[in-house]
C-alpha positions in Angstrom: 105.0 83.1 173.0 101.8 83.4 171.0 101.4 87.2 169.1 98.1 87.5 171.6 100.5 87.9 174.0 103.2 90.1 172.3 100.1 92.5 171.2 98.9 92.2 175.1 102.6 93.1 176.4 102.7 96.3 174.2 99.2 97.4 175.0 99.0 96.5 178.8 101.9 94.5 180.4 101.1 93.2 183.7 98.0 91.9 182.0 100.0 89.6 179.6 102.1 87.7 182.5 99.5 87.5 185.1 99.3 83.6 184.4 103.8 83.4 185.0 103.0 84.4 189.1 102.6 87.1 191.2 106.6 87.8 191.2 106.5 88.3 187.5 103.2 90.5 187.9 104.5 92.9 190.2 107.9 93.0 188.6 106.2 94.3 185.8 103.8 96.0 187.2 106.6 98.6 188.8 108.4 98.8 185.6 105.1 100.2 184.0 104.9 102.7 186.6 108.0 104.0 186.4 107.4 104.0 182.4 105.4 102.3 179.5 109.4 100.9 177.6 110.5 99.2 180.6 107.4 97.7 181.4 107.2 96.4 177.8 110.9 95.4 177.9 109.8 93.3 181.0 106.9 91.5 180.0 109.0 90.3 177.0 111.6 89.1 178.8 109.5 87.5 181.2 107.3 85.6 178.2 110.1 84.9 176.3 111.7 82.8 179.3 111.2 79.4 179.2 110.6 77.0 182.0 112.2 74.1 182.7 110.9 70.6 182.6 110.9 69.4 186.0 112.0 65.6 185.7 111.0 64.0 188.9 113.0 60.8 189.9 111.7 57.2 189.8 112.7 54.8 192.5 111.8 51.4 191.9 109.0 50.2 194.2 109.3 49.0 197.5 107.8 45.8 198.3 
């Protein structure tokens, strides 16, 4: 989480987790309507969540 992105989160917060998905954007985006602290509140949570490494499995090849 890069302070760009905490400053964004205070100032305008569906505009710093527009890059997580469009969950995460409207999620936040209805917090800030229904006021400016819970939309804050969200975005932080939402950037300070981090995602897991997806580790695919290998099969050995097939011949």
């Amino acid at each position: 989480m890069s302070l760009f992105r905490v400053l964004l989160s205070i100032i305008f917060p569906p505009l710093a987790v527009v890059d997580k998905g469009c969950g995460s954007f409207l999620i936040v985006m209805i917090l800030t309507c229904c006021g400016w602290i819970p939309g804050v509140i969200g975005a932080l949570v939402i950037l300070n969540k981090e995602r897991p490494i997806v580790n695919y499995p290998t099969y050995p090849s097939q011949r």
